[in-house]
C-alpha positions in Angstrom: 0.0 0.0 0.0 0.8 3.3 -0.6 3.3 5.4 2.2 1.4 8.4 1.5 -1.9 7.0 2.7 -2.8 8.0 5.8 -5.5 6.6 8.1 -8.5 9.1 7.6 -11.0 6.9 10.4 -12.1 8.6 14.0 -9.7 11.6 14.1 -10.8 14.9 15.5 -11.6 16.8 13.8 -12.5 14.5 10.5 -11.0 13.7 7.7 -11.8 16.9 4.9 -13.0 16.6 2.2 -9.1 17.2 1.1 -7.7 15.1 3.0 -10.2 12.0 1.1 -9.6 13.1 -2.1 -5.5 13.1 -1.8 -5.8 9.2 -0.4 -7.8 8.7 -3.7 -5.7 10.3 -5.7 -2.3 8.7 -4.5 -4.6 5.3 -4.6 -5.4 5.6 -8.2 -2.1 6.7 -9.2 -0.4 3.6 -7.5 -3.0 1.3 -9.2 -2.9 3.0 -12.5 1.0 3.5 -12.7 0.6 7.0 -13.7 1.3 10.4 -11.7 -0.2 12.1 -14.5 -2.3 10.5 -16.9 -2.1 11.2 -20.6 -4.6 13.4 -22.4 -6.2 10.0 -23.2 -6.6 8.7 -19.9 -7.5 11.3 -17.9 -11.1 11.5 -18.1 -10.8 7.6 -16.5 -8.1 8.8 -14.1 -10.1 11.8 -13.3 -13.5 9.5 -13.0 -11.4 6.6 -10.9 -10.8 9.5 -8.2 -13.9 10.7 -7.8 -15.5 7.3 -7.3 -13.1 6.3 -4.7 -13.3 9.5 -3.0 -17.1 8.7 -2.8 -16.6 5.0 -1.6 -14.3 6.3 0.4 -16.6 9.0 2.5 -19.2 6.3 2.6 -17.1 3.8 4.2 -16.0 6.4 7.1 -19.0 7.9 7.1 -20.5 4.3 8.5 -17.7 3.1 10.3 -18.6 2.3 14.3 -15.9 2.4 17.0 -15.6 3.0 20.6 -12.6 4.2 20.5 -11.6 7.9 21.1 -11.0 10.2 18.5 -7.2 10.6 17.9 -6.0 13.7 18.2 -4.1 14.8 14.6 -1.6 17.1 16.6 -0.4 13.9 18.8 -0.2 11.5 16.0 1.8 13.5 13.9 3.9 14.3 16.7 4.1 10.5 17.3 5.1 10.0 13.6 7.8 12.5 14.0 9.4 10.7 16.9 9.3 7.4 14.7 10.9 8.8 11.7 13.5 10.6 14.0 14.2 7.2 15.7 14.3 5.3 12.1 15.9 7.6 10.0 18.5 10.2 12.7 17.9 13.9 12.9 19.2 15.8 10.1 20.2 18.8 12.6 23.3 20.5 12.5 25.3 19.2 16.2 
């Protein structure tokens, strides 16, 4: 699966609108092989997106948990840590 995918389920606040239509975007580019489809294509690539955007908002629109919300601010400070562990700080000592 795509990196660049990022969980879009029980965060607060929810997933935009945005947010929906980038993980389709970067879906249908990783199942399609193209980052930019040709002149030809692109009314398929173009259609492709917006029906996984929309299958998309309806599947988080009718997911249940009882879980909490996550908190964006925390998980991507939690991400940060992770990458900083894996990968080093690229700070001047």
């Amino acid at each position: 699966m795509c990196r660049n995918i990022k969980t879009l389920f029980n965060f607060e606040p929810p997933a935009t609108e945005l947010e929906i239509r980038d993980a389709s975007l970067q879906f249908v580019r990783k199942l399609s092989g193209f980052t930019v489809p040709s002149k030809a294509n692109e009314a398929a690539f173009d259609a492709a997106v917006q029906k996984v955007a929309a299958a998309a908002r309806e599947l988080i629109g009718t997911l249940v948990t009882s879980a909490e919300p996550r908190n964006r601010d925390v998980e991507a400070a939690k991400a940060k840590a992770r990458s900083r562990a894996r990968f080093g700080s690229h700070e001047a000592a």
